[in-house]
N, C-alpha and C positions, 0 to 999 in steps of 0.2 A: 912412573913406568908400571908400580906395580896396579895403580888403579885403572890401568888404560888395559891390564889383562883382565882384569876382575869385571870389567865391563863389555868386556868380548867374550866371556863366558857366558855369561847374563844372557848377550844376545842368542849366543848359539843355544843357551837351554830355553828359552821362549822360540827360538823356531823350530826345536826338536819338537818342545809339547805342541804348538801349533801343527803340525806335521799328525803326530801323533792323534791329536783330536781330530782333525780332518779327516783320517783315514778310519777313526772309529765311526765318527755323523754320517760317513759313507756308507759301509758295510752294515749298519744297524740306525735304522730309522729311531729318531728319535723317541719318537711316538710306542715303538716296538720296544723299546730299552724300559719306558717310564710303565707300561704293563707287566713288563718282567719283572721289575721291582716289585708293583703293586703285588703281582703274583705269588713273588716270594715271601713276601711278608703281609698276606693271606686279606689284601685291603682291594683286592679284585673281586666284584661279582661280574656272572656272565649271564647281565640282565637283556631283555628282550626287549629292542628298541623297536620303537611303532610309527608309523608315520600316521599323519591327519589325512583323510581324504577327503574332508569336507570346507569348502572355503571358509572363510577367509584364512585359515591355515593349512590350506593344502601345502601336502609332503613337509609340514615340517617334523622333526623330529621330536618324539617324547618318553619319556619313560612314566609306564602308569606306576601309582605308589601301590597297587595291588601286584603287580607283577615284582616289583623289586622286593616287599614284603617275603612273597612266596619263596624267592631268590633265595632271601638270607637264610629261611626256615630251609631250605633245601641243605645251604653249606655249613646250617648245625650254628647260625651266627643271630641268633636274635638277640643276644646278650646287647646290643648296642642300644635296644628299645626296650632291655627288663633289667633294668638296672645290674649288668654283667653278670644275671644267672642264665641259665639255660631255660629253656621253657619247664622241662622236668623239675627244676629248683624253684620257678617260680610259683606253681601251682596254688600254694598256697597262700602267697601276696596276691595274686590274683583273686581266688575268691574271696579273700577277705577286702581286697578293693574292691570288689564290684558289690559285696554286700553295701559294704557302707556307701558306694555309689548309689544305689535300689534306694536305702534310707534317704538321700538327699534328694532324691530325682525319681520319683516310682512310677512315672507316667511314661519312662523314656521306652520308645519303640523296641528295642530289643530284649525287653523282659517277656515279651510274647514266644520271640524264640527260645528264648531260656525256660522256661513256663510248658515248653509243649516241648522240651527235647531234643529240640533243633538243633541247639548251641548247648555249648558249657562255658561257665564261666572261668574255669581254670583253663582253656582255652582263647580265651578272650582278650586279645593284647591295647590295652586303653592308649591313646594316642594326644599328642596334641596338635591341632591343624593350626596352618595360618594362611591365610591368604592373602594375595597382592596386586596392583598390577605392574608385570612388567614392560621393557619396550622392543619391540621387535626391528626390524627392516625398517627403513623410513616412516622412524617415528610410529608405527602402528602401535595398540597397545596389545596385553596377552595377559592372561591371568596366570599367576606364579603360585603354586600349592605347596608350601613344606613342610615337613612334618617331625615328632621327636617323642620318645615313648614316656608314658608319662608317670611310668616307675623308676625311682633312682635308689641309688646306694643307700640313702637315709641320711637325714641330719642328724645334729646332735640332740637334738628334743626328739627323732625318733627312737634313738637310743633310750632315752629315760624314759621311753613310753606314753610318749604325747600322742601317735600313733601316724594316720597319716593326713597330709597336709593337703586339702583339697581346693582347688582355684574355681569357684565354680562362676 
């Protein structure tokens, strides 16, 4: 007897929360709920999406990696591509990577902008690309660009001053 109550409870609390859910998925889009989250806990950017106009990708949709860049620099959040400092704290990893980048590589293109003033190197946020291809609509293919900053926390030999670890 007493397991035949214990099992009509059960049900009636599975059709409360089903009730219950229902009527939240109703009132608040899904989609609305998982932004709010994102929003709250600061994992939102409100980046500028672009369409293609030109075939074979017309209207599809993209986000350039300069715009979302700009994005982050806007909401004070670059720390994700310098290794959790702010651009202000980075400054000085910076120029001291790009020195040592100049030594490895002196012929690269943007030492003219640096050279005449254009640019600073403590502004200069070094990157790593990859590129792929993906698949689109029936089978078409697309190119996949992504990217990841190519300053981090440090290992433990940066620690003892091994300095820094370059993939070239």
């Amino acid at each position: 007897m007493f397991e035949k109550g214990r099992e009509r409870l059960k049900w009636v609390f599975l059709y409360v929360f089903f009730i219950y859910v229902s009527t939240f998925c109703t009132t608040v889009s899904q989609e609305d709920a998982i932004i709010e989250v994102f929003k709250r806990h600061r994992m939102f950017y409100p980046v500028e999406i672009t369409h293609r106009e030109d075939p074979p990708l017309q209207n599809i949709p993209w986000i350039r990696p300069t715009d979302f860049i700009r994005t982050m620099g806007e909401m004070n959040d670059l720390t994700h591509i310098l290794g959790g400092k702010s651009l202000k704290d980075a400054e000085h990893t910076l120029v001291d990577f790009w020195s040592k980048y100049r030594a490895i590589c002196p012929s690269h293109q943007m030492w003219d902008d640096i050279d005449q003033g254009r640019r600073a190197t403590k502004q200069c946020v070094p990157l790593f690309l990859h590129g792929d291809e993906g698949t689109t609509y029936k089978q078409g293919g697309v190119f996949v660009l992504s990217f990841q900053g190519s300053i981090g926390q440090g290992t433990t030999k940066t620690a003892k001053g091994f300095g820094f670890m370059c993939f070239l």
